[in-house]
N, C-alpha and C positions, 0 to 999 in steps of 0.2 A: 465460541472459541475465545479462548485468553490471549490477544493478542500481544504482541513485544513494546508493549507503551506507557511508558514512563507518567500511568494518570494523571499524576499530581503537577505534573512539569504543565501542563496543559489547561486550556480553560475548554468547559462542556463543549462549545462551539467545535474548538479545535480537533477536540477528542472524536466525535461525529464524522466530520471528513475524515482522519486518519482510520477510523473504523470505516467507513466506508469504501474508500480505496480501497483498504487490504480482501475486504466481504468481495467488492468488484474481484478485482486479481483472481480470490479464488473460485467465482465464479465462471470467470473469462477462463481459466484453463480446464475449469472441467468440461465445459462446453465454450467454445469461443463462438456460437451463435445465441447463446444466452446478453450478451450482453455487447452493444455495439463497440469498434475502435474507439470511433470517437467520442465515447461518451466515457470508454477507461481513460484516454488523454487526457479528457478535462479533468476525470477524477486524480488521475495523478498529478494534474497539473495545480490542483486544491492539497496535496498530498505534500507538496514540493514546496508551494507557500506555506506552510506548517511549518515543514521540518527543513531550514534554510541549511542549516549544519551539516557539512559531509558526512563528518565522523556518526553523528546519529543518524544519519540515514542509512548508510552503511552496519552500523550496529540493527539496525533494524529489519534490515534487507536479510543478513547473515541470521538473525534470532528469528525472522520468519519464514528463511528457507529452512531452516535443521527443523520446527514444527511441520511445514506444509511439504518440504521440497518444489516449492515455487522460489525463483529468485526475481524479485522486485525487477533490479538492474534488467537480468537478461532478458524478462517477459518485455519489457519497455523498448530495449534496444530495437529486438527482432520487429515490434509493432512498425 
């Protein structure tokens, strides 16, 4: 999947965790026993170190729900 990320803005490193967060997420909701809480917390929590900026978290949240209909925010919240 192509996700909503600004490649270039990022180094390999960073790119990796943001990929992987979002792989988690949509794992966690197609099965939420695929994958443990706490090991999406951390991922988002590497997620969240990345991307400091509201506005692009938000941009990304919003450009990842209209592909997946997963929203970042709400999966996080209810967790």
């Amino acid at each position: 999947m192509d996700y909503p990320i600004d490649y270039e803005q990022y180094t390999i490193e960073e790119i990796i965790l943001l990929v992987s967060f979002l792989s988690d997420l949509e794992r966690y909701k197609e099965n939420p026993k695929q994958i443990d809480q706490a090991d999406l917390k951390k991922s988002y929590a590497s997620f969240k170190r990345v991307i400091n900026n509201m506005s692009e978290e938000k941009r990304i949240d919003q450009a990842f729900e209209k592909q997946t209909n997963i929203s970042i925010y709400k999966t996080m919240k209810a967790l």
